[in-house]
N, C-alpha and C positions, 0 to 999 in steps of 0.2 A: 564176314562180319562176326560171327562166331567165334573167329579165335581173335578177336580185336582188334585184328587191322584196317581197317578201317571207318570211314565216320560219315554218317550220311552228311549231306550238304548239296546246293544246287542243285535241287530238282524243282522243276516247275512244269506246270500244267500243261499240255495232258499227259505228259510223263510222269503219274502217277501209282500205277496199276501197282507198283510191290510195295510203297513206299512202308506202309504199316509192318511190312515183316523184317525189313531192311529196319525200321527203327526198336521195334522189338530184340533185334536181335544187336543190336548196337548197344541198346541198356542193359541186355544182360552180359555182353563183354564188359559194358561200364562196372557193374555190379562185380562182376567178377573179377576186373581190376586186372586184366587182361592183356596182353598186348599194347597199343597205345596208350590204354586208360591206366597201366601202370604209372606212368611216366605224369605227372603231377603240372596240370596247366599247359600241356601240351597241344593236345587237340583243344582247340578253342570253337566257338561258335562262326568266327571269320576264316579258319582252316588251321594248319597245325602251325604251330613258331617253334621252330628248328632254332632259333636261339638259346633259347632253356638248355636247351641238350645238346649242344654240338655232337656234329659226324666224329665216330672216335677213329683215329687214324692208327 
């Protein structure tokens, strides 16, 4: 999470225990503009659209 790979999503109850450090640490990669959160509309709230940015070959 840290280096901003990746995004929390789908966790539900009672799979909760880290959830606040896992989000913590997901907005300070946002903030920092990091890894995924570089990349502008990528990571969405419904999971990430690999449209925006195609695989580079």
């Amino acid at each position: 999470m840290e280096e901003g790979l990746a995004r929390v999503g789908y966790v539900y109850p009672p799979n909760t225990r880290h959830i606040d450090a896992f989000e913590k640490a997901q907005e300070r990669a946002k903030k920092a503009g990091i890894g995924i959160w570089r990349l502008e509309d990528y990571a969405t709230d419904r999971g990430f659209d690999s449209t925006r940015y195609p695989e580079e070959k």
